[in-house]
PDB file of N, CA, C, O and CB in Angstrom:
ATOM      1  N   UNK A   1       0.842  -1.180   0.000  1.00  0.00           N
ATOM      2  CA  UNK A   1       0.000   0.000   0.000  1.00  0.00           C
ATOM      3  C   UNK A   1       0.884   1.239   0.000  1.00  0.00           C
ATOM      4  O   UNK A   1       1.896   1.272   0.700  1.00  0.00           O
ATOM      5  CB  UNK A   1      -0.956   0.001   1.216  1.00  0.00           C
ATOM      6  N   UNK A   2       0.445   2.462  -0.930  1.00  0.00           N
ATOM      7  CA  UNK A   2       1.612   3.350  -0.718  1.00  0.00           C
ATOM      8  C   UNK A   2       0.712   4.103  -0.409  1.00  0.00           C
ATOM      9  O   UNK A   2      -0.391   4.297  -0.921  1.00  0.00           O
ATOM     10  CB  UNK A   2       2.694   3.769  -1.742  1.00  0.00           C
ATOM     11  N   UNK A   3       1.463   4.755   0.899  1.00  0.00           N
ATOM     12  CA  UNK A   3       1.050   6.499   1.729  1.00  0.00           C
ATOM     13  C   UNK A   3       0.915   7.455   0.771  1.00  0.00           C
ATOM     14  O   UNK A   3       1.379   7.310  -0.360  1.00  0.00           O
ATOM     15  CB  UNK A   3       2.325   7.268   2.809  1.00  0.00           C
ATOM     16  N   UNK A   4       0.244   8.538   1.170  1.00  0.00           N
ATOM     17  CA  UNK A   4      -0.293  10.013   0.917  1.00  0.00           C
ATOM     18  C   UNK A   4       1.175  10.269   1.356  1.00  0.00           C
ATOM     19  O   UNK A   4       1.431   9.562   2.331  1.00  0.00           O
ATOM     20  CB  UNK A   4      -1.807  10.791   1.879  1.00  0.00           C
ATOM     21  N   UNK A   5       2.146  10.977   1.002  1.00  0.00           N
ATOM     22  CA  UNK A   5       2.858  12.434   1.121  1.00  0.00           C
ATOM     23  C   UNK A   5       1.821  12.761   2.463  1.00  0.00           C
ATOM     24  O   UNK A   5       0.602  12.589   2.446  1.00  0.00           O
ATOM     25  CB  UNK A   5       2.706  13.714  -0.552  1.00  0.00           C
ATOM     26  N   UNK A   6       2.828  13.407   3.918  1.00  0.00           N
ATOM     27  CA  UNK A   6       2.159  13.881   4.874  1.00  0.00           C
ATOM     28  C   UNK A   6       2.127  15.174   5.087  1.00  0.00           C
ATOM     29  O   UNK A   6       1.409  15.562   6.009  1.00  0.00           O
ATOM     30  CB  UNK A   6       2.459  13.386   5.798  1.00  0.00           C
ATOM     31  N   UNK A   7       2.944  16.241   4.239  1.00  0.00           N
ATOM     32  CA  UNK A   7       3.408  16.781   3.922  1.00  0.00           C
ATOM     33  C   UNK A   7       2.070  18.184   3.497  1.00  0.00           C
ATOM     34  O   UNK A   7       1.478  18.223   2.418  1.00  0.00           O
ATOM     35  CB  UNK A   7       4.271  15.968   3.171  1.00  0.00           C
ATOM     36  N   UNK A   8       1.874  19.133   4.577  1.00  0.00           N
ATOM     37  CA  UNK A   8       0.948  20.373   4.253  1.00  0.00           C
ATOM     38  C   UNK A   8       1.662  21.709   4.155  1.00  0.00           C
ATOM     39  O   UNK A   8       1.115  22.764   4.478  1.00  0.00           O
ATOM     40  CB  UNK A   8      -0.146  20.542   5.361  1.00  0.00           C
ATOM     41  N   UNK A   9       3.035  21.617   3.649  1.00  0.00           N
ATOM     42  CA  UNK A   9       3.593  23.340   3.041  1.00  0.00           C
ATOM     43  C   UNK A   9       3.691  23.591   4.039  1.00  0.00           C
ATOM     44  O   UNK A   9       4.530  24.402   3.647  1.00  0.00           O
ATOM     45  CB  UNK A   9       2.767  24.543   2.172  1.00  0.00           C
ATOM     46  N   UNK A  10       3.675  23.750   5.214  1.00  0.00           N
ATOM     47  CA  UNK A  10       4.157  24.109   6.532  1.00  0.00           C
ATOM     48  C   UNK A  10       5.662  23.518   6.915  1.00  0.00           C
ATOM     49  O   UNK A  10       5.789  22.643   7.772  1.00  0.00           O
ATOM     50  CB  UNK A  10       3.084  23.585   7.555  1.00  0.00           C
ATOM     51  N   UNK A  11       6.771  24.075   6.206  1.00  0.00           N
ATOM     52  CA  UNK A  11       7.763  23.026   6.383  1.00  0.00           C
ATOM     53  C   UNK A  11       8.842  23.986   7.087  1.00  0.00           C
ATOM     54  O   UNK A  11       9.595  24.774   6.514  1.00  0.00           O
ATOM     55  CB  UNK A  11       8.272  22.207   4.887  1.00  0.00           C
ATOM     56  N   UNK A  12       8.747  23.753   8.363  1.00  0.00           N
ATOM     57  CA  UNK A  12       9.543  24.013   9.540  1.00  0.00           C
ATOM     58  C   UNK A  12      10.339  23.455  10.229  1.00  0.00           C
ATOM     59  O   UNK A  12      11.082  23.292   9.261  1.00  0.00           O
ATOM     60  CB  UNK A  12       9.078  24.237  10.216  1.00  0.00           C
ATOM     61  N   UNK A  13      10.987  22.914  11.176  1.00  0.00           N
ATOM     62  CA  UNK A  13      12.353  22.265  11.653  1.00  0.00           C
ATOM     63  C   UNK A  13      11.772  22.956  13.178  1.00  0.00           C
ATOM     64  O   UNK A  13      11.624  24.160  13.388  1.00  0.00           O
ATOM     65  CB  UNK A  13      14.213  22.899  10.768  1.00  0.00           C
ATOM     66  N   UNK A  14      11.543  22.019  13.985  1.00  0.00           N
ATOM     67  CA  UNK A  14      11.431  22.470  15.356  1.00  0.00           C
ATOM     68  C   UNK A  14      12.730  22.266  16.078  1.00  0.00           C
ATOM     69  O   UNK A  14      12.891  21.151  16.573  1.00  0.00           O
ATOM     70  CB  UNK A  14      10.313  21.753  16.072  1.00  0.00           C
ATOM     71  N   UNK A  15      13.319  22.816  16.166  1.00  0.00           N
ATOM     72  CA  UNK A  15      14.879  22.774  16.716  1.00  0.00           C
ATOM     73  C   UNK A  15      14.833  21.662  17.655  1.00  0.00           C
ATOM     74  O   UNK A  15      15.497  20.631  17.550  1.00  0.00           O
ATOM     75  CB  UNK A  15      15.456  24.219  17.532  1.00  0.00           C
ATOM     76  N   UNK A  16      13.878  21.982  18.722  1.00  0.00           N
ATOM     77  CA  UNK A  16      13.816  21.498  20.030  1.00  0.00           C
ATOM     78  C   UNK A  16      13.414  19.946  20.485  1.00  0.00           C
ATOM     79  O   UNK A  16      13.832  19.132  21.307  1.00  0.00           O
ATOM     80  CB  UNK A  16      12.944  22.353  20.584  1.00  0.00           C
ATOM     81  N   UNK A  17      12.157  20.014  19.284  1.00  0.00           N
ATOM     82  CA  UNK A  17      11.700  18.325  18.999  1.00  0.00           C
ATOM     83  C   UNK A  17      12.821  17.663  17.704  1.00  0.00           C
ATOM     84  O   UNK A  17      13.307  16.544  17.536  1.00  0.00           O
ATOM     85  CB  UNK A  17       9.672  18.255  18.257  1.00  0.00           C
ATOM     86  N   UNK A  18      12.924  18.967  16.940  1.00  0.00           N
ATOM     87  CA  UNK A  18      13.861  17.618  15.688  1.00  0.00           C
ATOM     88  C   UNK A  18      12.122  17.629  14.944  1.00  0.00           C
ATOM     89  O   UNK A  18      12.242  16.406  15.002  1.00  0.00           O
ATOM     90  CB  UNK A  18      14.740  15.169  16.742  1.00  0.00           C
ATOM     91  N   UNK A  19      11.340  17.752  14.609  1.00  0.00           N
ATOM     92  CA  UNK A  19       9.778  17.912  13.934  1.00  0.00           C
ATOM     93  C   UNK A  19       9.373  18.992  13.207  1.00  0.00           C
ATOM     94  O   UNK A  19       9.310  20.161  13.587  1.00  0.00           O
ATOM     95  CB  UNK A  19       8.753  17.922  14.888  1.00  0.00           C
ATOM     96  N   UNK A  20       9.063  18.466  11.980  1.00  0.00           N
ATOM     97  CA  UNK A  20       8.678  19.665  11.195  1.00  0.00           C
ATOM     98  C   UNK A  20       7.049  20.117  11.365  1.00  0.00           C
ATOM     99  O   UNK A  20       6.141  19.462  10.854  1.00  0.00           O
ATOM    100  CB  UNK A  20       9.016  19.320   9.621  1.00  0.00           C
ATOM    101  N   UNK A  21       6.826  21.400  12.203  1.00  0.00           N
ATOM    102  CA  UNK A  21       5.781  21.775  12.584  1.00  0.00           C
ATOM    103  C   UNK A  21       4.488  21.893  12.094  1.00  0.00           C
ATOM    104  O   UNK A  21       3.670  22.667  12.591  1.00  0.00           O
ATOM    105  CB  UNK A  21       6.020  22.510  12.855  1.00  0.00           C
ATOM    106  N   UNK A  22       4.198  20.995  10.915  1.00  0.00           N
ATOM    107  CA  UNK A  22       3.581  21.021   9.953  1.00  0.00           C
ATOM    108  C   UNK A  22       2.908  19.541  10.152  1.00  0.00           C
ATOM    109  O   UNK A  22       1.805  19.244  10.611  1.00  0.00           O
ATOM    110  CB  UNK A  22       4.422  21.387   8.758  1.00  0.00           C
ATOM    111  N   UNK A  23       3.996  18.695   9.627  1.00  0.00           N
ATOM    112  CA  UNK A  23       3.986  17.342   9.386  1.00  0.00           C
ATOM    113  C   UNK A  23       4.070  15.926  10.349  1.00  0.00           C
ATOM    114  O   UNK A  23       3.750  14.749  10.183  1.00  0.00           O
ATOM    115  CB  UNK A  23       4.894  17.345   8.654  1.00  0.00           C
ATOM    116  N   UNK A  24       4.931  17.046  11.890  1.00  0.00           N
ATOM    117  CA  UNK A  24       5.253  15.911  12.370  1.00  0.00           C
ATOM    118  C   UNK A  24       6.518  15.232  12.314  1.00  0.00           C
ATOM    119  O   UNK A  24       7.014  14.950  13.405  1.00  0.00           O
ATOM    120  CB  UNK A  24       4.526  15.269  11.963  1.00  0.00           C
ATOM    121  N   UNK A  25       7.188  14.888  11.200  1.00  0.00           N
ATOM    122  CA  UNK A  25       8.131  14.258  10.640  1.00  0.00           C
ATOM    123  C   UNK A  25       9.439  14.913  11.205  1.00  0.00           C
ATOM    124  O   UNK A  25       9.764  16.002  11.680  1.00  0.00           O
ATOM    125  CB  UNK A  25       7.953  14.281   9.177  1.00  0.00           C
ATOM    126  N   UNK A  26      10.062  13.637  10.900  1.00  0.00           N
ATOM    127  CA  UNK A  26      11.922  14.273  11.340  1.00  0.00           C
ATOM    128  C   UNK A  26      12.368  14.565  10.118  1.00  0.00           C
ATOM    129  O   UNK A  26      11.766  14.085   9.157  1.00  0.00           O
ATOM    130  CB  UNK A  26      13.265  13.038  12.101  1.00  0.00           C
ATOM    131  N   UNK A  27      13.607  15.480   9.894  1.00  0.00           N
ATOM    132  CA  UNK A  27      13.929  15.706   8.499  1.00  0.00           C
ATOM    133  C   UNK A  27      14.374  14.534   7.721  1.00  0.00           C
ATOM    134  O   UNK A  27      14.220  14.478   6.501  1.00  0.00           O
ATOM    135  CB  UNK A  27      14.927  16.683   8.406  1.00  0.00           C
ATOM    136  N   UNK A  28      15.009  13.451   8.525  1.00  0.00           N
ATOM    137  CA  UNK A  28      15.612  12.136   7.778  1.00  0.00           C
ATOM    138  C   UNK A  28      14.144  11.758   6.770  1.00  0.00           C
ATOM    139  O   UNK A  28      14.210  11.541   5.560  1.00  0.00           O
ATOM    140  CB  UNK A  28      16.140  10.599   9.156  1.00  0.00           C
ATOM    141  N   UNK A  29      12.943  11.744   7.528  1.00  0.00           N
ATOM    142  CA  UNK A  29      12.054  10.977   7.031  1.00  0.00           C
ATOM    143  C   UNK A  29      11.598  11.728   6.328  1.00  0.00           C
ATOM    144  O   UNK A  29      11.913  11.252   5.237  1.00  0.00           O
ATOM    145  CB  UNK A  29      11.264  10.368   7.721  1.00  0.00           C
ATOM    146  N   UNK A  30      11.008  12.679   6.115  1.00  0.00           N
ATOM    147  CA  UNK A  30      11.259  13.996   4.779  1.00  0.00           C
ATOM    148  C   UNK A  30      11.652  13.720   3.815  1.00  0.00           C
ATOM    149  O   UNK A  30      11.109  13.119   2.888  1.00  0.00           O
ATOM    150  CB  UNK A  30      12.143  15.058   4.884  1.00  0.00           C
ATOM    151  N   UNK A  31      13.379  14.428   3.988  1.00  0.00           N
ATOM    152  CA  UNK A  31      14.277  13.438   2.754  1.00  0.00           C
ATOM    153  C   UNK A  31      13.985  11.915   2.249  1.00  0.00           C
ATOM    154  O   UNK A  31      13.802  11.764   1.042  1.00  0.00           O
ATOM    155  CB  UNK A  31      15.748  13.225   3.292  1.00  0.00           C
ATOM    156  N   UNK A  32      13.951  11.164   2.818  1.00  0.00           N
ATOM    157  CA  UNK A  32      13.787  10.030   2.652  1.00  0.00           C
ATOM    158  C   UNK A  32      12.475   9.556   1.807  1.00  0.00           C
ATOM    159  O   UNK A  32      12.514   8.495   1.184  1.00  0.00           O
ATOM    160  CB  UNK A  32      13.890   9.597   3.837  1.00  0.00           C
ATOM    161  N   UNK A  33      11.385  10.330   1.807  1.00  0.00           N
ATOM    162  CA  UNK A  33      10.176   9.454   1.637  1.00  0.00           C
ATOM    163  C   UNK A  33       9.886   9.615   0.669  1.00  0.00           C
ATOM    164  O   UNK A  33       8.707   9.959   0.582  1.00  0.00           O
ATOM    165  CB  UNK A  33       9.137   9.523   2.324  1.00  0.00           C
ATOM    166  N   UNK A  34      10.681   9.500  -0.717  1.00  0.00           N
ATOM    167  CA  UNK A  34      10.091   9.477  -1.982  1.00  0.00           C
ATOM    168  C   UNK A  34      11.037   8.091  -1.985  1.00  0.00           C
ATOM    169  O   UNK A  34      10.598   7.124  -2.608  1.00  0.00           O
ATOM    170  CB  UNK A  34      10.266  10.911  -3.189  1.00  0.00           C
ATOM    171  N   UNK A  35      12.037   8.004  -1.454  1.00  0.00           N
ATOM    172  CA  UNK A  35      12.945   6.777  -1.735  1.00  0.00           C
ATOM    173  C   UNK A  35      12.262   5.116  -0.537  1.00  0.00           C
ATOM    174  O   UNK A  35      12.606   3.941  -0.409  1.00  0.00           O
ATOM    175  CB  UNK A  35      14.958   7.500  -1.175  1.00  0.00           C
ATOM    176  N   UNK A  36      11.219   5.999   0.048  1.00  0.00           N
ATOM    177  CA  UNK A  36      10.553   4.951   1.451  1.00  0.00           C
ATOM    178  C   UNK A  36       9.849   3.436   0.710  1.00  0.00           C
ATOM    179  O   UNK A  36       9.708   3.707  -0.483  1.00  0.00           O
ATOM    180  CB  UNK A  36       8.865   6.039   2.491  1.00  0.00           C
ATOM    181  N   UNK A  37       9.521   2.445   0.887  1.00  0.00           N
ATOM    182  CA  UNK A  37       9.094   1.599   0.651  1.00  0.00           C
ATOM    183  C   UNK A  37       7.095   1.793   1.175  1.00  0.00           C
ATOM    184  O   UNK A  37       6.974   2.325   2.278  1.00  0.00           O
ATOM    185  CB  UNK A  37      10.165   0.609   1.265  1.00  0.00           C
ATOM    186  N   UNK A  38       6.164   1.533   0.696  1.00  0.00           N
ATOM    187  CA  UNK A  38       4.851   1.852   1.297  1.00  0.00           C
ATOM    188  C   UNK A  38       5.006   1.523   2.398  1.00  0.00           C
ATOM    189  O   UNK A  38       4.521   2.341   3.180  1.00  0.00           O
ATOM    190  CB  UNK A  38       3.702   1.315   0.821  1.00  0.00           C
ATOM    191  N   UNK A  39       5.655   0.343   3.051  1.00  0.00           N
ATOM    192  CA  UNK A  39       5.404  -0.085   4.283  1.00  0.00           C
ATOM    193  C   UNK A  39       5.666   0.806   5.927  1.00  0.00           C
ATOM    194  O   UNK A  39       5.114   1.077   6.993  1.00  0.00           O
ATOM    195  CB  UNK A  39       6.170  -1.238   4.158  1.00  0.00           C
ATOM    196  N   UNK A  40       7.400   1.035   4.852  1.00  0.00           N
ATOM    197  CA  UNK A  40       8.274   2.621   5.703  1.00  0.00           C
ATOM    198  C   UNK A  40       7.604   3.783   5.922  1.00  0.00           C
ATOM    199  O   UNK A  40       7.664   4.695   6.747  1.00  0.00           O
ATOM    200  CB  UNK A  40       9.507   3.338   4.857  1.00  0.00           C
ATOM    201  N   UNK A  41       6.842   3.470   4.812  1.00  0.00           N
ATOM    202  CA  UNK A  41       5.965   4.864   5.021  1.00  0.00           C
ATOM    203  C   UNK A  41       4.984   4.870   5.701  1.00  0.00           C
ATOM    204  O   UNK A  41       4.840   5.923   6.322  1.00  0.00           O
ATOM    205  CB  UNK A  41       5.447   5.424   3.979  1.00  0.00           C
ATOM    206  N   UNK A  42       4.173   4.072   5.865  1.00  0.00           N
ATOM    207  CA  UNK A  42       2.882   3.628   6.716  1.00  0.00           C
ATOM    208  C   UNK A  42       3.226   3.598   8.203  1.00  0.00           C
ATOM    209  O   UNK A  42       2.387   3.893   9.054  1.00  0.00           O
ATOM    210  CB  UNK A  42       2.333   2.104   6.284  1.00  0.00           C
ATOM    211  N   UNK A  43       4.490   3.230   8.505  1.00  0.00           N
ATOM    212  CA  UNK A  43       4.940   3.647   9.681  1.00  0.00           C
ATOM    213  C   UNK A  43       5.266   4.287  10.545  1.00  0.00           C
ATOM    214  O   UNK A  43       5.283   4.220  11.774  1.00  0.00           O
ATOM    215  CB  UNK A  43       5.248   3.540   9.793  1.00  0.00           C
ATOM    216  N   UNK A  44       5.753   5.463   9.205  1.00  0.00           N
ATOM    217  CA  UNK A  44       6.201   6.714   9.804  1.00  0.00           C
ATOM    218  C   UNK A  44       5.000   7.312   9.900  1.00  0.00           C
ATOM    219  O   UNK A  44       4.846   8.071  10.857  1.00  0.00           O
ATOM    220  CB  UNK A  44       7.244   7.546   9.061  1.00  0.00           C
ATOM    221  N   UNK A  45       3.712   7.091   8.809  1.00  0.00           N
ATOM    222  CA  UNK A  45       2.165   7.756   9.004  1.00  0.00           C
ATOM    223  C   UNK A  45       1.684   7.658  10.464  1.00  0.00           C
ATOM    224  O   UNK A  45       0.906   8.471  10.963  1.00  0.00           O
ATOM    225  CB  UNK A  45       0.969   6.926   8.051  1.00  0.00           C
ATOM    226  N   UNK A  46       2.317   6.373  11.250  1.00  0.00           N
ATOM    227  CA  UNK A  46       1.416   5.910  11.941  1.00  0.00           C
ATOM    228  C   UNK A  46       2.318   6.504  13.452  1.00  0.00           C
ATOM    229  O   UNK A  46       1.814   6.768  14.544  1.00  0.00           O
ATOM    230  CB  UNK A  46       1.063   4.169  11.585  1.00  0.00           C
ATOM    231  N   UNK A  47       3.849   6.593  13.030  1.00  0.00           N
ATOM    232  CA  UNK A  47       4.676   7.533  13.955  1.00  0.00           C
ATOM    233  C   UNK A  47       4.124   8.948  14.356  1.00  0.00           C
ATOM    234  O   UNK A  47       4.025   9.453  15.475  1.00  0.00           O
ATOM    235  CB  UNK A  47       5.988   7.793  13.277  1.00  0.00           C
ATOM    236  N   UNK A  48       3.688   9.596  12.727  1.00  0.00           N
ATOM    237  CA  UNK A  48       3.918  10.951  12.976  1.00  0.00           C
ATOM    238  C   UNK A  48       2.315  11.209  13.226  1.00  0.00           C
ATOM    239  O   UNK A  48       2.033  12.405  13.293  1.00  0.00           O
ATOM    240  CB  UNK A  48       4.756  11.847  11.681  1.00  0.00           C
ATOM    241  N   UNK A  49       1.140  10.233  13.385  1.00  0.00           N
ATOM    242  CA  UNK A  49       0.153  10.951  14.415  1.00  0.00           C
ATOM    243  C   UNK A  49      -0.110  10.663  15.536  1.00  0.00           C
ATOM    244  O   UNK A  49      -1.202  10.922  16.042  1.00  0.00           O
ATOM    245  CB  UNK A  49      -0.907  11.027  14.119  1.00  0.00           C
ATOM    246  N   UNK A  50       0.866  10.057  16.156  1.00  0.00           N
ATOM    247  CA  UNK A  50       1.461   9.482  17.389  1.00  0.00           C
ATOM    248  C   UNK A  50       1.997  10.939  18.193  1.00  0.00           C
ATOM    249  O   UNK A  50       1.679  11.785  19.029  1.00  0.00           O
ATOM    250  CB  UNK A  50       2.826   8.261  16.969  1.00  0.00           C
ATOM    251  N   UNK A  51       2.898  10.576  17.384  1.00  0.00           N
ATOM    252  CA  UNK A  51       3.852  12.570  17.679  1.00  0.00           C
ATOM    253  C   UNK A  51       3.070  13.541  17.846  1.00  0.00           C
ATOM    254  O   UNK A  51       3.190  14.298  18.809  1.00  0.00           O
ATOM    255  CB  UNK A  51       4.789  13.406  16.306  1.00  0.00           C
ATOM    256  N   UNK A  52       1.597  13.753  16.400  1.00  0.00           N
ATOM    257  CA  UNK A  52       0.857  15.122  16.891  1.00  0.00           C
ATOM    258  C   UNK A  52       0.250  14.571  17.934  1.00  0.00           C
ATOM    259  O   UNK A  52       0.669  15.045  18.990  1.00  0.00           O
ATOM    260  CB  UNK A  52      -0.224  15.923  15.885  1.00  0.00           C
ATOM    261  N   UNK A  53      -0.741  13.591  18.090  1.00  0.00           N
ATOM    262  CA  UNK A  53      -1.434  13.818  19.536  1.00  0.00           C
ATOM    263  C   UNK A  53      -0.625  14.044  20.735  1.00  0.00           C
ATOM    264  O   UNK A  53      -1.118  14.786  21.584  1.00  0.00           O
ATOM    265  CB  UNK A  53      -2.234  12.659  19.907  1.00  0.00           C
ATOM    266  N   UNK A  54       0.676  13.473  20.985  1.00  0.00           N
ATOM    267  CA  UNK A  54       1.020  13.795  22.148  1.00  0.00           C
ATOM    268  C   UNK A  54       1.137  15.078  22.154  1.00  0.00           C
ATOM    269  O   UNK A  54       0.751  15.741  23.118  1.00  0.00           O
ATOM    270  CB  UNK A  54       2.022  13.206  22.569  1.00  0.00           C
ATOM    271  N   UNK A  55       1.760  15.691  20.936  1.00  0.00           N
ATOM    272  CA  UNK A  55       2.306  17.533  20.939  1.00  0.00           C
ATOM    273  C   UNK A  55       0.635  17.999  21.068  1.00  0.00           C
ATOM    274  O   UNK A  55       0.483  19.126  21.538  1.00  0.00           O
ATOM    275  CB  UNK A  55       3.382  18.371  18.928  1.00  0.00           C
ATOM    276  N   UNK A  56      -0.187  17.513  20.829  1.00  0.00           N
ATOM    277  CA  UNK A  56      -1.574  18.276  21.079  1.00  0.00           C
ATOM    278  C   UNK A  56      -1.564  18.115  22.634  1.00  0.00           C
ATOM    279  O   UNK A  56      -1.281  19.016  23.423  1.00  0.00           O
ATOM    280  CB  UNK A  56      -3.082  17.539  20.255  1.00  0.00           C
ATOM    281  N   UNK A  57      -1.884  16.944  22.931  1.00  0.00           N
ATOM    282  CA  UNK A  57      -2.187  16.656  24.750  1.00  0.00           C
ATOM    283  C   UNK A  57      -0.820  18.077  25.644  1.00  0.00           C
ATOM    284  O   UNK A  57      -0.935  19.032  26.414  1.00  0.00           O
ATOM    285  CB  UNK A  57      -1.443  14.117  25.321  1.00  0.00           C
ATOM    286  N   UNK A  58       0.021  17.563  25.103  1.00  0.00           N
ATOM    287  CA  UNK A  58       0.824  18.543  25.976  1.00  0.00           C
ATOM    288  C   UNK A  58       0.667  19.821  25.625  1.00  0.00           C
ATOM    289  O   UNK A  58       0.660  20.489  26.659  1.00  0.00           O
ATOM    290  CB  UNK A  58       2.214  18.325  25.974  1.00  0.00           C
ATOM    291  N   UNK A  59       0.511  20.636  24.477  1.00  0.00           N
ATOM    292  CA  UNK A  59      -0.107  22.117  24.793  1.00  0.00           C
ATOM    293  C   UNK A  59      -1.223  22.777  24.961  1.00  0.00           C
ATOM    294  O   UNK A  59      -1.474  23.980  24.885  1.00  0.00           O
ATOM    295  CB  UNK A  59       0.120  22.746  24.155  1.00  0.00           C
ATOM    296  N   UNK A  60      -2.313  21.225  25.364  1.00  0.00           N
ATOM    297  CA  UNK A  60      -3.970  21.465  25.675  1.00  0.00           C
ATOM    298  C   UNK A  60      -3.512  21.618  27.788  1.00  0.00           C
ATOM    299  O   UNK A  60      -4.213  22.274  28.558  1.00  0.00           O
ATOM    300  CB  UNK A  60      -5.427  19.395  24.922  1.00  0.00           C
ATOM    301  N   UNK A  61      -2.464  20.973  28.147  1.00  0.00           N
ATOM    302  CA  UNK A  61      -2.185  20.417  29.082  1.00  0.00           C
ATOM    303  C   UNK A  61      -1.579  21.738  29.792  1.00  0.00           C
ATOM    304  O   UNK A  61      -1.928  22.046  30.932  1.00  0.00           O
ATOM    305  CB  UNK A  61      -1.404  19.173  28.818  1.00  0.00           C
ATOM    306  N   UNK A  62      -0.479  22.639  28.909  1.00  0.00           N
ATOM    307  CA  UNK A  62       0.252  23.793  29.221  1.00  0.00           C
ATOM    308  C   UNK A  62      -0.857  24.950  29.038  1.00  0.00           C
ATOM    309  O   UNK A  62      -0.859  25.786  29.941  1.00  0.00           O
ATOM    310  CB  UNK A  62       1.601  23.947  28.257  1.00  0.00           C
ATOM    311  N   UNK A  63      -1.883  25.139  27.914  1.00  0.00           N
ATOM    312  CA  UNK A  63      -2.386  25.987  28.000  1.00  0.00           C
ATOM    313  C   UNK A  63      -3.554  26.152  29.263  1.00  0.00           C
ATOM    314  O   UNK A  63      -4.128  27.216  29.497  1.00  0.00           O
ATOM    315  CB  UNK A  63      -2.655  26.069  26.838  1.00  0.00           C
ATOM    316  N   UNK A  64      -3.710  25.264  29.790  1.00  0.00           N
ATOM    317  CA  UNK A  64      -4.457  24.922  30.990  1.00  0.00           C
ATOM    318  C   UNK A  64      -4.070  25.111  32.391  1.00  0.00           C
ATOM    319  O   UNK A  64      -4.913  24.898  33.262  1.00  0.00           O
ATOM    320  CB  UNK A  64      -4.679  23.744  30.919  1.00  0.00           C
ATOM    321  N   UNK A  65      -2.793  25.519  32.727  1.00  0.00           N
ATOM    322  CA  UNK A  65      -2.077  25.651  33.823  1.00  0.00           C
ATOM    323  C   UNK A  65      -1.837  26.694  34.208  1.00  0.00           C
ATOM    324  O   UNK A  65      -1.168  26.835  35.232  1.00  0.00           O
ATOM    325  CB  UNK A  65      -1.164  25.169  33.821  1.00  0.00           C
TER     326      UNK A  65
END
């Protein structure tokens, strides 16, 4: 099965996470994902909304305090 590109023009570098503020993604996997296998990619799909919910929970969590 091959992934959607996760990829919404928001392409930023969060210094702090290593995450492009957009996507989620690390830059390796960026670069990488035209050369990814569907499977690599489905993984990292399944990484990088892993990554936003937690980055959601934690600034629903900070804006609350």
């Amino acid at each position: 099965m091959n992934a959607a590109n996760p990829c919404v023009g928001k392409c930023e570098i969060d210094t702090k996470s290593g995450l492009c503020i957009g996507c989620y993604r690390t830059a390796e996997e960026i670069r990488g994902w035209m050369n990814y296998s569907g499977r690599r990619r489905q993984s990292i799909i399944r990484k990088r909304v892993a990554r936003e919910k937690r980055i959601s929970i934690a600034l629903t969590r900070r804006g609350s305090s």
